[in-house]
Structure formats: structure tokens, C-alpha cells
N, CA, C and O of each residue as an XYZ file, in Angstrom:
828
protein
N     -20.917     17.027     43.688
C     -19.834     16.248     43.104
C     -19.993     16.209     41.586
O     -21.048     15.905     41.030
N     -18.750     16.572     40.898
C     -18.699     16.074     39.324
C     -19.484     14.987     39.004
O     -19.936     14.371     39.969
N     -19.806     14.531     37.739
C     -20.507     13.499     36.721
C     -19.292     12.631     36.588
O     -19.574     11.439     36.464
N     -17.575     13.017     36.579
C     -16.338     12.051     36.201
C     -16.558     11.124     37.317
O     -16.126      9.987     37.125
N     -17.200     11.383     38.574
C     -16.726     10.330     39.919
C     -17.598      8.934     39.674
O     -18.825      8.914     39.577
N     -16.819      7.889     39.602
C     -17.441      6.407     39.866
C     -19.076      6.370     40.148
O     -20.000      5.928     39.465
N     -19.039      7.065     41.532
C     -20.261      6.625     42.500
C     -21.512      7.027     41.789
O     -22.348      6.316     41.230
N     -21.447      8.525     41.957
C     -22.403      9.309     41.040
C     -22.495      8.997     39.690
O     -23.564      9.403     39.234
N     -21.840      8.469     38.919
C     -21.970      7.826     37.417
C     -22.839      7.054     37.379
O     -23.857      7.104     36.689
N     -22.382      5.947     38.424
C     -23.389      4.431     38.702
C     -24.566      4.907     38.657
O     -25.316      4.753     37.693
N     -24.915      5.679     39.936
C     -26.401      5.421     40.534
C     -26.870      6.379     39.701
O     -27.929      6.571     40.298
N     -26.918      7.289     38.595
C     -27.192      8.524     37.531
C     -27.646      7.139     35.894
O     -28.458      7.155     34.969
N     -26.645      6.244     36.330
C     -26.441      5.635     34.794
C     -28.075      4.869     35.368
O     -29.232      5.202     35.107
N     -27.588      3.868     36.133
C     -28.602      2.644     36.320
C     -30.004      3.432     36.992
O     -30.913      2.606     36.918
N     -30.476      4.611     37.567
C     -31.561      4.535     38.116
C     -32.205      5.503     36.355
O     -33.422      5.452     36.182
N     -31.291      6.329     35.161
C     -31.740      6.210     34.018
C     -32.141      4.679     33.275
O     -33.217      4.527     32.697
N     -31.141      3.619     33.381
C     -31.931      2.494     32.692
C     -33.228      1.765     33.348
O     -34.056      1.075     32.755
N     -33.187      2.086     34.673
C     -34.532      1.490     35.610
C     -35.622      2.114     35.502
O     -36.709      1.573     35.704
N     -35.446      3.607     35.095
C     -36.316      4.306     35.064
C     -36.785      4.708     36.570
O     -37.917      4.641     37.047
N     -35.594      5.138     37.166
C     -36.154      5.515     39.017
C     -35.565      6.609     39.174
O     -34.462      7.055     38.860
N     -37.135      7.271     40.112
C     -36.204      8.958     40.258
C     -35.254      8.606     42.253
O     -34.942      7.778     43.108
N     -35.257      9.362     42.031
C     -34.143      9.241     43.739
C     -35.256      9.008     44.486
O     -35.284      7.901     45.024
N     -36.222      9.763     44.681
C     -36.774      9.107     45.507
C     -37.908      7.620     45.761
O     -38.634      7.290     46.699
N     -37.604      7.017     44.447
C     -37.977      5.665     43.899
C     -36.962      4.958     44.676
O     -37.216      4.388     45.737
N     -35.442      5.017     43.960
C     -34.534      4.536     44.943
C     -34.742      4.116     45.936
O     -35.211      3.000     46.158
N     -34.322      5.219     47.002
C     -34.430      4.871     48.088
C     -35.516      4.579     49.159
O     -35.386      4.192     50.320
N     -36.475      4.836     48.532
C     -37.713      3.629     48.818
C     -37.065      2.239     48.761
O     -36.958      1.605     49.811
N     -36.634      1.736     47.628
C     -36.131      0.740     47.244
C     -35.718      0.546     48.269
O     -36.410     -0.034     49.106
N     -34.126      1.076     48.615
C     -33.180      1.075     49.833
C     -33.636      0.931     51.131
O     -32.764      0.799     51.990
N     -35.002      0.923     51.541
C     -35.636      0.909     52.370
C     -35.759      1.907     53.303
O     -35.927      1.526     54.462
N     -35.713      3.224     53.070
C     -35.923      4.130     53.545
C     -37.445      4.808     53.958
O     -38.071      5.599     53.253
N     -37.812      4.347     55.125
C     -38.981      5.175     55.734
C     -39.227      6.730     55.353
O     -40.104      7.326     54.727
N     -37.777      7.189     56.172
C     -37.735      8.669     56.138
C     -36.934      8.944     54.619
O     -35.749      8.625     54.520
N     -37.599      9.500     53.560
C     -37.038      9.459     52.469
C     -36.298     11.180     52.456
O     -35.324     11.498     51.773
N     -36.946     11.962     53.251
C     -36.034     13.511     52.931
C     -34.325     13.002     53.771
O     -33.277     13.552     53.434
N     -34.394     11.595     55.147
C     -33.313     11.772     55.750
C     -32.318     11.178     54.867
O     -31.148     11.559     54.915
N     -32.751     10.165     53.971
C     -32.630      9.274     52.792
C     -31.654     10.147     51.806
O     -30.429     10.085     51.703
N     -32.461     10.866     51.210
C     -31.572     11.644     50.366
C     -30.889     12.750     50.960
O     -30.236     13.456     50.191
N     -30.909     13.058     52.240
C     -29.743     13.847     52.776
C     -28.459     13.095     52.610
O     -27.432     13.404     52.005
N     -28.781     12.011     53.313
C     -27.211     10.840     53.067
C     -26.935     10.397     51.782
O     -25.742     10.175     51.575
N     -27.889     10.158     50.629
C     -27.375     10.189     49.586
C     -26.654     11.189     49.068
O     -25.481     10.995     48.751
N     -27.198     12.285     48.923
C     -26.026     13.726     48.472
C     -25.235     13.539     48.954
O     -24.257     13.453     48.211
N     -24.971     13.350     50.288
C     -23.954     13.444     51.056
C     -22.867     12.882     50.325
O     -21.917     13.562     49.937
N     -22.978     11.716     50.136
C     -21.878     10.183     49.574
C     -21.892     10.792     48.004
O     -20.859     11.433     47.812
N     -22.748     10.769     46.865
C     -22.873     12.055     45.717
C     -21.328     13.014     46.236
O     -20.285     12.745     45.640
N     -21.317     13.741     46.983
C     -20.804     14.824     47.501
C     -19.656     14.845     47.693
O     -18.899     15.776     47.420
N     -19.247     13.330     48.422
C     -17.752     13.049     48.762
C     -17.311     12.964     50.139
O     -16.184     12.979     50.633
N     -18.708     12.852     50.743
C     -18.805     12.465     52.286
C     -19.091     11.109     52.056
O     -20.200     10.665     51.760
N     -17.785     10.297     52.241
C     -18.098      8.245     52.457
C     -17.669      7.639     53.745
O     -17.250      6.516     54.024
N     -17.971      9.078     54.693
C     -17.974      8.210     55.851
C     -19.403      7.530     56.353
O     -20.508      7.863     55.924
N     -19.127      6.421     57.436
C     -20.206      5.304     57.225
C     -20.992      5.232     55.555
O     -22.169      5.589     55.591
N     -20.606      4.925     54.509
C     -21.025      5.105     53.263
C     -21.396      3.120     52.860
O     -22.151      2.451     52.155
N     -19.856      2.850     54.236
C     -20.359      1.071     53.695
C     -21.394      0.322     54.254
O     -21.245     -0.883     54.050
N     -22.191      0.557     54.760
C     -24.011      0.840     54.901
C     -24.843      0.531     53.699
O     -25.608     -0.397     53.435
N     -24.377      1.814     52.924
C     -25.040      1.815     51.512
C     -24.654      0.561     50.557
O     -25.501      0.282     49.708
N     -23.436     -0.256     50.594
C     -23.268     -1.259     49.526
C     -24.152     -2.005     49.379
O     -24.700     -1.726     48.313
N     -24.724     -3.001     49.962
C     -26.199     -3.989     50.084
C     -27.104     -3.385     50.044
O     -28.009     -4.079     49.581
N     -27.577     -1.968     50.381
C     -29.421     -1.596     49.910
C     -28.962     -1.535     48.514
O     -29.405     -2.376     47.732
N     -27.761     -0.254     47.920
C     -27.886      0.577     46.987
C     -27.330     -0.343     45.783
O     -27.135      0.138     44.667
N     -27.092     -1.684     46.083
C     -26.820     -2.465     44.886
C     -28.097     -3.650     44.910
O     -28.110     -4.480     44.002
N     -28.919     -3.681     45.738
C     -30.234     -4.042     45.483
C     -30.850     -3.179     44.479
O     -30.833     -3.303     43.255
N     -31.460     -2.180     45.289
C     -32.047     -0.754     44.331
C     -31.869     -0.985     43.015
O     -32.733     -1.169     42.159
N     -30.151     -0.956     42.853
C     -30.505     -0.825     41.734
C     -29.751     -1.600     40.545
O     -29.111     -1.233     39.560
N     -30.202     -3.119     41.213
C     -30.280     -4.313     40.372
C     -28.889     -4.777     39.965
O     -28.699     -5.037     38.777
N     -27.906     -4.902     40.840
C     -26.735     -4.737     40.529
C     -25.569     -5.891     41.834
O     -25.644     -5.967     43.060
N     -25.008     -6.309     41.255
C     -23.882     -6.785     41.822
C     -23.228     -6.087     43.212
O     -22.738     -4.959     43.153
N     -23.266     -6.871     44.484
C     -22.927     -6.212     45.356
C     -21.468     -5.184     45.073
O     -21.291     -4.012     45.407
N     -20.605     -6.069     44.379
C     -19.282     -5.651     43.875
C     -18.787     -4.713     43.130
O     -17.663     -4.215     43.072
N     -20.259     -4.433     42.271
C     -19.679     -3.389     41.411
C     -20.174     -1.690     42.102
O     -19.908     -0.602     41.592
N     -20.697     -1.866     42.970
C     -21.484     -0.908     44.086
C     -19.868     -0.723     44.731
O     -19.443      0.429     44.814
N     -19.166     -1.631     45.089
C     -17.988     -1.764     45.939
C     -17.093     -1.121     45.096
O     -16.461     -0.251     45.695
N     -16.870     -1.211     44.167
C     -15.957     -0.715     43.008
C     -16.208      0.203     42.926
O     -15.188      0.892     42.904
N     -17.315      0.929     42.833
C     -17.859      2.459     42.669
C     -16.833      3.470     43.725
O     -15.853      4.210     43.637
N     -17.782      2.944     44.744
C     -17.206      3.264     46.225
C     -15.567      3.585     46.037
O     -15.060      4.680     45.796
N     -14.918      2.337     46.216
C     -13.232      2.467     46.110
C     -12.875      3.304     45.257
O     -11.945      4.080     45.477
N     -13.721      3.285     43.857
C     -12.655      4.030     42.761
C     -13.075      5.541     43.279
O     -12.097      6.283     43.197
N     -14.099      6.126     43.723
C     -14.355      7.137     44.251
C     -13.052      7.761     45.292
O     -12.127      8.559     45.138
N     -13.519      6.987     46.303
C     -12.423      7.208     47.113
C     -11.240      7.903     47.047
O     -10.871      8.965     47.548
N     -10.582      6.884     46.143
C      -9.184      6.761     45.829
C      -8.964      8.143     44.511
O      -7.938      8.748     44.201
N     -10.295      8.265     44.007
C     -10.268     10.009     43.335
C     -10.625     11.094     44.568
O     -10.384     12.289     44.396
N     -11.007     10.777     45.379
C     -11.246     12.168     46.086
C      -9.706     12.443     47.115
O      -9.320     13.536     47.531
N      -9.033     11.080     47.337
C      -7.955     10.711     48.044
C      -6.581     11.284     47.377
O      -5.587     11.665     47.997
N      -6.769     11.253     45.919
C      -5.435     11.589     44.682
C      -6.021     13.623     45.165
O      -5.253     14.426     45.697
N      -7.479     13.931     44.771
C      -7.532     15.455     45.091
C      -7.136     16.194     45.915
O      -6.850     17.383     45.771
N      -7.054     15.195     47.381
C      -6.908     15.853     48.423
C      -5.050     15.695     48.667
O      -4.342     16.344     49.437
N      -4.783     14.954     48.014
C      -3.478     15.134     48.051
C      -2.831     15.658     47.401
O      -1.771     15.964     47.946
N      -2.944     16.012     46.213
C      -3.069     17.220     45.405
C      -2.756     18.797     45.607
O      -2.014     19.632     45.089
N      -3.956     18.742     46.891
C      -4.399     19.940     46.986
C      -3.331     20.665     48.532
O      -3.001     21.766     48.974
N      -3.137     19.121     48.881
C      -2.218     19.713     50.124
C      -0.736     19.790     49.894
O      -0.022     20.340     50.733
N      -0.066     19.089     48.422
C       0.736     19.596     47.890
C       0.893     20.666     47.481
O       1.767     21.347     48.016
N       0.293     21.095     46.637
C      -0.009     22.556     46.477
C      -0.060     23.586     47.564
O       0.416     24.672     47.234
N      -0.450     23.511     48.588
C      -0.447     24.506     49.584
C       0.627     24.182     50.550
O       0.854     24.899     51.524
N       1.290     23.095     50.282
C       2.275     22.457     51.640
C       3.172     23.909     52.035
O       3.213     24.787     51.173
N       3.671     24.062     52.965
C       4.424     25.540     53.643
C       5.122     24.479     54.624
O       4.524     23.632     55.288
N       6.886     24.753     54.571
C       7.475     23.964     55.877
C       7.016     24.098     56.998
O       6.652     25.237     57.292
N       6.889     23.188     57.854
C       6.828     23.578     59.143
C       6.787     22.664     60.256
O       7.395     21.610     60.066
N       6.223     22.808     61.364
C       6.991     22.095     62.325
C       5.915     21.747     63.170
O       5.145     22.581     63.646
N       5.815     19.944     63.460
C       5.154     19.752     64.128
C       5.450     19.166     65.981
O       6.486     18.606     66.340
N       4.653     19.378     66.599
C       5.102     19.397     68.401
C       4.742     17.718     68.581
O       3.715     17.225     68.113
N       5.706     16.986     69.291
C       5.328     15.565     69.619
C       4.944     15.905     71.185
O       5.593     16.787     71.748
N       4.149     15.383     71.722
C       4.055     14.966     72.982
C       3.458     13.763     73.612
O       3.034     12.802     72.970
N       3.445     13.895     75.239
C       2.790     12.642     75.965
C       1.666     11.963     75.658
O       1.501     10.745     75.601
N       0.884     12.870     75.457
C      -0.205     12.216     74.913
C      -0.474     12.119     73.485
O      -0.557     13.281     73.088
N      -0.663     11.262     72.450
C      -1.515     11.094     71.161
C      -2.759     11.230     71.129
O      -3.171     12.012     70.272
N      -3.603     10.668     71.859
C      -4.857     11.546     71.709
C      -5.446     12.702     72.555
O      -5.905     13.126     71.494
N      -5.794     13.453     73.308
C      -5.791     14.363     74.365
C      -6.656     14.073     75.101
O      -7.519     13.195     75.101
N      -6.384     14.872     75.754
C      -7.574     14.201     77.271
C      -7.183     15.604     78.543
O      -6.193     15.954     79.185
N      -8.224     15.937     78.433
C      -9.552     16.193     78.213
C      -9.890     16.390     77.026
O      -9.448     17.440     76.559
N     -10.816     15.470     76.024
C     -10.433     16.108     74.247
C     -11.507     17.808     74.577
O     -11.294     19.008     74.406
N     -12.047     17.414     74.829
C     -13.014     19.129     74.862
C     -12.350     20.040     75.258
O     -12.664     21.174     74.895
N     -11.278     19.857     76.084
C     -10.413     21.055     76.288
C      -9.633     21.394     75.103
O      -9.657     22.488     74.541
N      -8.890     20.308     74.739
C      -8.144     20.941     73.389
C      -8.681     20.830     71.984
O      -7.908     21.064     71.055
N     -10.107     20.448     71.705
C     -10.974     21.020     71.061
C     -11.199     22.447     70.986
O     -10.890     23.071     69.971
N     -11.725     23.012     72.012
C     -12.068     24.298     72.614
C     -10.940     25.383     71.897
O     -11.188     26.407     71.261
N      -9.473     24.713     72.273
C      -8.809     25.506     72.216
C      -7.942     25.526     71.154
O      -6.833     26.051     71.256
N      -8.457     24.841     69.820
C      -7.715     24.495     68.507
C      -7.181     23.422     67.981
O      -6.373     23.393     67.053
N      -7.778     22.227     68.767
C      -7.181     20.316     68.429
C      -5.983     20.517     68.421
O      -5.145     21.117     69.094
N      -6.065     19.630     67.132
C      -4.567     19.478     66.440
C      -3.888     20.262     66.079
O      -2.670     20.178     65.928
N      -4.756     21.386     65.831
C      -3.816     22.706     65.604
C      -2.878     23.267     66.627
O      -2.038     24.084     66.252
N      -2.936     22.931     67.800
C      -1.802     23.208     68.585
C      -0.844     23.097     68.794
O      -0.088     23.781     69.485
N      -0.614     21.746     67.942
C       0.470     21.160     67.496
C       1.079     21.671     66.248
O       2.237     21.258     66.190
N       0.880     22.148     65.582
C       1.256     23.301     64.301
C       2.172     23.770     65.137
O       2.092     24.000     66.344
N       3.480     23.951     64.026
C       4.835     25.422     64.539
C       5.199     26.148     63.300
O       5.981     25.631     62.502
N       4.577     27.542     63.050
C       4.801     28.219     62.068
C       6.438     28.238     61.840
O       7.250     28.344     62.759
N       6.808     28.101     60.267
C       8.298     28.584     60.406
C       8.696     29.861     59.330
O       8.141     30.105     58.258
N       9.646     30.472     59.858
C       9.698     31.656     58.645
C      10.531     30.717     57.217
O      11.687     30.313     57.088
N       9.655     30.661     56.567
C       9.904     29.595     55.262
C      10.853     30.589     54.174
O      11.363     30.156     53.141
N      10.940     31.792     54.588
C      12.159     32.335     53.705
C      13.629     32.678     53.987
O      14.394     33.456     53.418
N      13.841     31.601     55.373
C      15.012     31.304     55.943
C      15.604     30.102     55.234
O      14.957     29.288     54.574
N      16.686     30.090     55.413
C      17.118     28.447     54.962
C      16.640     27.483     55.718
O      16.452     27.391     56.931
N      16.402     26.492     54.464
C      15.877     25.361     55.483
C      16.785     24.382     56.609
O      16.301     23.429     57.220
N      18.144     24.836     56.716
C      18.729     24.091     57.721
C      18.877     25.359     59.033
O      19.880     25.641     59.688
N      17.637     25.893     59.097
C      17.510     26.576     60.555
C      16.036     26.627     61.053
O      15.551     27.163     62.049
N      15.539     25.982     60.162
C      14.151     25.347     60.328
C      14.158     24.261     61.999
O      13.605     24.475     63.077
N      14.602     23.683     61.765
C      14.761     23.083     62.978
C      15.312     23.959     64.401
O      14.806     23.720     65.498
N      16.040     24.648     64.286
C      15.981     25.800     65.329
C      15.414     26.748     65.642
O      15.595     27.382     66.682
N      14.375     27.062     64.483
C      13.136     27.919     64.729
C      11.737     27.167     65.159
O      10.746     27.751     65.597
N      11.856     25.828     64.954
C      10.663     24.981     65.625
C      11.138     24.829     66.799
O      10.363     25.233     67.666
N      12.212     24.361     67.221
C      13.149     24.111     68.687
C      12.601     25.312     69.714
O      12.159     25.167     70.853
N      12.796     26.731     68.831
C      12.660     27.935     69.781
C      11.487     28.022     69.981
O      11.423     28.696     71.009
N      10.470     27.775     69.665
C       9.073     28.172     69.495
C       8.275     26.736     70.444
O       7.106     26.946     70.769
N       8.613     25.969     70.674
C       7.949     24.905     71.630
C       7.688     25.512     73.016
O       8.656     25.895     73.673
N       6.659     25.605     73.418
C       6.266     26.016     75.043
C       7.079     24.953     75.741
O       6.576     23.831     75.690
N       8.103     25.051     76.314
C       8.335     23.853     77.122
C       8.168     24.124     78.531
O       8.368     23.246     79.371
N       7.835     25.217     78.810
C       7.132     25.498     80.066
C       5.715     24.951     80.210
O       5.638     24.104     81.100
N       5.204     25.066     79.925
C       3.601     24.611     79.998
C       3.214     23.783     79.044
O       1.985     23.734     78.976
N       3.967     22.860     77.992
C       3.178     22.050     77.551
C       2.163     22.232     76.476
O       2.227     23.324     75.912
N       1.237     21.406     76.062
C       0.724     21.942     75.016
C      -1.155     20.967     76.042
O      -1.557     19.841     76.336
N      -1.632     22.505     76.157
C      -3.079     21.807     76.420
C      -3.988     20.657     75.799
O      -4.161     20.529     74.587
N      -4.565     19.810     76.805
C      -5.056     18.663     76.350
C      -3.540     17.391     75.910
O      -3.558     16.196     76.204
N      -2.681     17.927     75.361
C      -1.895     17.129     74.969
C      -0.554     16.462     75.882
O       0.047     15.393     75.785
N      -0.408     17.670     76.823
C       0.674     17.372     77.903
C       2.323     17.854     77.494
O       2.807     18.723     76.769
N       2.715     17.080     78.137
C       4.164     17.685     78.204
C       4.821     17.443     76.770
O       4.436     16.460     76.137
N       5.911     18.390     76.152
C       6.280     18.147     75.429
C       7.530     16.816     75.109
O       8.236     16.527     76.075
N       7.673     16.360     74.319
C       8.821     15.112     74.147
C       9.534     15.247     72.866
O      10.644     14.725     72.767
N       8.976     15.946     71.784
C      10.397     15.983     71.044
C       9.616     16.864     69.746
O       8.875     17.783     70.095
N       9.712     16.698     68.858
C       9.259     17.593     67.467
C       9.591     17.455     66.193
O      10.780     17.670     65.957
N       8.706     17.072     65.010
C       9.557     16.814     63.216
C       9.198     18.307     62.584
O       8.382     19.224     62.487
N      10.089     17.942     62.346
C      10.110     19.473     61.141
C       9.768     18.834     59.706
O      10.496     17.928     59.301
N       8.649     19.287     58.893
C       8.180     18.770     57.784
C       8.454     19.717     56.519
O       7.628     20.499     56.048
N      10.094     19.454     55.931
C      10.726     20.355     54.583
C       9.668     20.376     53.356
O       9.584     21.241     52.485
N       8.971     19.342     53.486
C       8.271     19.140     52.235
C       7.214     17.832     52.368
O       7.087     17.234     53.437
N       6.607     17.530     51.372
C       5.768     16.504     51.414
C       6.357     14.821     51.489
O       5.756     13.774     51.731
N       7.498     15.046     51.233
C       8.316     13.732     51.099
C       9.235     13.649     52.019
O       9.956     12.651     52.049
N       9.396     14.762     53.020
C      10.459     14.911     53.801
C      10.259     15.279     55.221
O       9.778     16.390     55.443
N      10.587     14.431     56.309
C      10.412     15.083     57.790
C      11.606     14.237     58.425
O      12.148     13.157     58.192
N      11.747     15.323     59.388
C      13.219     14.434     60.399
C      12.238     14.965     61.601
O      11.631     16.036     61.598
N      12.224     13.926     62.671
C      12.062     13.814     63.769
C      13.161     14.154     64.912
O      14.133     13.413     65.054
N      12.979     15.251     65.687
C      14.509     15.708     66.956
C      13.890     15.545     68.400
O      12.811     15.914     68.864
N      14.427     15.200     68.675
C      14.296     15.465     70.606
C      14.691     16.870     70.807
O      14.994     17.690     69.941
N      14.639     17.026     72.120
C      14.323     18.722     72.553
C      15.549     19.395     72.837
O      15.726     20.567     73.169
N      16.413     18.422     72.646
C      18.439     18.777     72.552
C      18.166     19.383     70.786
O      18.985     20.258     70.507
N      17.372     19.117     69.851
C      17.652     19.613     69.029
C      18.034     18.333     67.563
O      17.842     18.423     66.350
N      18.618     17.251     68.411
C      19.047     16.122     67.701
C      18.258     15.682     67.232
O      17.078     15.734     67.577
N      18.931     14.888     65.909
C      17.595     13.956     65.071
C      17.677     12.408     65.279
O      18.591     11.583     65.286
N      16.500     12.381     65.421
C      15.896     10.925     65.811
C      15.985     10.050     64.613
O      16.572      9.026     64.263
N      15.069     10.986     64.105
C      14.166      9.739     62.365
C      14.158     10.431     61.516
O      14.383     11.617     61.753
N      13.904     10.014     60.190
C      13.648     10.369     58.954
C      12.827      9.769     58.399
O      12.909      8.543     58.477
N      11.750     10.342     57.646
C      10.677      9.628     57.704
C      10.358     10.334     55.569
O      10.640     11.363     54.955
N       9.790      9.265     55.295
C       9.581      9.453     53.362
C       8.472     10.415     53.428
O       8.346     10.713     52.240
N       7.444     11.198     54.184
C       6.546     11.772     53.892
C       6.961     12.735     55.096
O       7.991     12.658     55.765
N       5.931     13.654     55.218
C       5.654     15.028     55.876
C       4.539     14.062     56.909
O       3.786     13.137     56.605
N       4.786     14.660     58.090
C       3.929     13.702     59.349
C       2.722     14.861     59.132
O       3.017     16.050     59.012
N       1.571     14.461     59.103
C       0.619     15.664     59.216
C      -0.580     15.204     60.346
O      -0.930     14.044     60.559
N      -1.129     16.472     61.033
C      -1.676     16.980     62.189
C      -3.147     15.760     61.796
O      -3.470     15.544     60.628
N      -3.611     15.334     62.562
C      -4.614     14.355     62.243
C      -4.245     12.684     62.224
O      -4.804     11.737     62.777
N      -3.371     12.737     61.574
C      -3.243     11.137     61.002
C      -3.196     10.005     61.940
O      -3.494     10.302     63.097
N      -2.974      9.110     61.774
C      -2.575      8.189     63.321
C      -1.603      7.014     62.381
O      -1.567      5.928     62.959
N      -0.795      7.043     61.008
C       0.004      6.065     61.406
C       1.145      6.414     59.948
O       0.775      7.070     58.974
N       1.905      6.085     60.029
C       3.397      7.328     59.378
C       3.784      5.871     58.534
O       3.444      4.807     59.052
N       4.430      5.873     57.359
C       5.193      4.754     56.836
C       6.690      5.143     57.126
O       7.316      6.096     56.661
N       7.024      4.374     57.827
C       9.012      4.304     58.399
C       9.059      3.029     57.626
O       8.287      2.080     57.768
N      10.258      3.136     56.625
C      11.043      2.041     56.127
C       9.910      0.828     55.747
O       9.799     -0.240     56.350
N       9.000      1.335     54.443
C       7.835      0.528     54.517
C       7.079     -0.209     55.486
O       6.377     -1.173     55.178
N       7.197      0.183     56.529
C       6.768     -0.316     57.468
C       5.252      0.913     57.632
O       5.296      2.110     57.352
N       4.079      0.175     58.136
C       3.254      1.443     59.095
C       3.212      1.246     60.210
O       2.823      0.239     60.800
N       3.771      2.575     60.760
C       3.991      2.870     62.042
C       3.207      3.573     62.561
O       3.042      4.587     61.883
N       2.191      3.541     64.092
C       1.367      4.276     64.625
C       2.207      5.893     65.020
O       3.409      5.950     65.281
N       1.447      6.892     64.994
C       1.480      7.855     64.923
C       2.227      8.055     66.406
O       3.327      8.584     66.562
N       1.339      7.486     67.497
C       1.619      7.630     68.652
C       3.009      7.185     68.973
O       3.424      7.560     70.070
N       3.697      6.564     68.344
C       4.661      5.555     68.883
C       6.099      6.765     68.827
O       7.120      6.641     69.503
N       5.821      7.871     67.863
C       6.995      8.555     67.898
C       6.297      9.896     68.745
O       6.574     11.041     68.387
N       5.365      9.632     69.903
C       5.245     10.614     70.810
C       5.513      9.664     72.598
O       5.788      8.465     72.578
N       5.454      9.992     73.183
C       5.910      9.819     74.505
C       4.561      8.525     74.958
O       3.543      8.277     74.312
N       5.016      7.905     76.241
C       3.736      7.047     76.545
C       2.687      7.554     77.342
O       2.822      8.250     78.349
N       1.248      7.020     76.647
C       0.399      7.647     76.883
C      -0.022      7.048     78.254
O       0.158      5.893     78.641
N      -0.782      8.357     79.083
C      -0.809      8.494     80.645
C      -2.250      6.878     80.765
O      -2.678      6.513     81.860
């Protein structure tokens, strides 16, 4: 991770005024195993902050500091790696079309693990068509014979024009919703009409 990010600034600035090398630290932090110690530190360094809120109470002990401003680190981090990644999926966004079905989460998940997650739900579209046949090229392309593994039967489908733009259709083709963002493969909850709405709720009920 860059020297600009919050987190890594902190613990670079204050273990220079303490005079502590990393593995002083996390001694501090109470770390037995100090090589597993600084694996998870890089990690969070790195821009991996999952389970990271663990670290607020050792790593603002360590290193003599306000639980809060450890917390501040954290968030402002975040919310920079959060602006990158959105960024970055602007930049690459390509229309296209995502599959709703019965189930929101899958089951068997190892089956549709196995066989590409969420990616199954992906519908390539030829993006140098007009975009008002976008929706009839996601329409044509849904298995509605068999469903989509792990996920079940199909129930309807959004076509995502852009990052700010998705309409939701049933399998007649018709539109349901309109929604201020692009629904993307992963997420679990969509903003409709400032509202947040669970992801699942614009797929079918789950078995």
C-alpha cells in the first residue's frame, strides 16, 4: 500500500516517534506468534480490512494513542480504497445484463462455486448495438430451460446501461424498476428511491 493511505501513515508516523520497529509493535499488540502478527499487519498496510476491527484496541494501545484516532485511520482508509475501487469499475464498466433468480444466495454454494458463483449470473451484451436492444439480447440469452445452477429457476433480469443506470424486466421482456446505479454481481443491497433495498428482494422467494 502507498505512504498517501491514513492507516499506514499512522502506524509509520507514531512507531517513528516511539521509536518501535514492527516487530516491537506487535509484541505490544500482544502477539505471541509475531511472524502470524505481521502477516495480518501487511495485510490491513495492504488494503485487506477485513476483520481489521480487532486491531482498533491493541493497535491504539501500541502505539499510545486514542482509541479514535486508530478508528479514523481505519475509516479514512476505507473510504480511499472504496473511492479506487469505484473508480476502477467505472472505468472498465461494459453494458450488460444481469440474471435474477429464486434463489439469492445458492445452495448448494459449492456447486455454484465450482462452477463460476456469481459469475453465472453475468449476460454478455454486444455493446456495439444500440442500447435499446440490449434488453432483448439479455432476454435471448437467459437459459430458461434449466435455470441457472446453484441459483435455480430463473424470475426476471436488469440490464445495467451504465454505472448510474439499470432497469429491471420480467421474462415477458417488461420493465419492472429503475434503479440510480448498475446492480452488480456480489452485492446484497441496491438504493431504490433512497431507500436500501436488499438485493434479494428483486429476485424470487427464497426456497
Amino acid at each position: 500500500m502507498q505512504s498517501t493511505y491514513p492507516l499506514p501513515e499512522l502506524i509509520a508516523r507514531r512507531c517513528e516517534e516511539r521509536g518501535l520497529t514492527r516487530m516491537q509493535l506487535l509484541r505490544r499488540m500482544g502477539y505471541a506468534n509475531v511472524t502470524k502478527g505481521l502477516r495480518r499487519l501487511t495485510a490491513i498496510e495492504q488494503g485487506d480490512l477485513r476483520r481489521a476491527d480487532q486491531f482498533h484496541g491493541p493497535l491504539a494501545m501500541a502505539l499510545e494513542i486514542p482509541p479514535e484516532v486508530v478508528e479514523d485511520a481505519f475509516a479514512a482508509t476505507r473510504a480511499a480504497l472504496d473511492a479506487e475501487e469505484e473508480a476502477a469499475y467505472r472505468e472498465a464498466f461494459q453494458p450488460h445484463g444481469v440474471i435474477l433468480t429464486a434463489l439469492s444466495v445458492p445452495s448448494p454454494i459449492h456447486v455454484a462455486a465450482l462452477l463460476g458463483g456469481v459469475r453465472l449470473l453475468h449476460i454478455p451484451l454486444d455493446t456495439d448495438a444500440p442500447p435499446d436492444t440490449f434488453s432483448q439480447q439479455a432476454r435471448q440469452r437467459l437459459p430458461l430451460d434449466v435455470g441457472v445452477p446453484g441459483f435455480g429457476w430463473i424470475v426476471g433480469y436488469v440490464v445495467n446501461y451504465s454505472p448510474d443506470e439499470a432497469v429491471q424486466f420480467d421474462l415477458e421482456g417488461h420493465e419492472v424498476a429503475r434503479f440510480g446505479r448498475a446492480i452488480r454481481l456480489g452485492q446484497t443491497t441496491v438504493r431504490i428511491g433512497g431507500r436500501t433495498v436488499p438485493l434479494r428482494s428483486l429476485m424470487g422467494p427464497r426456497d
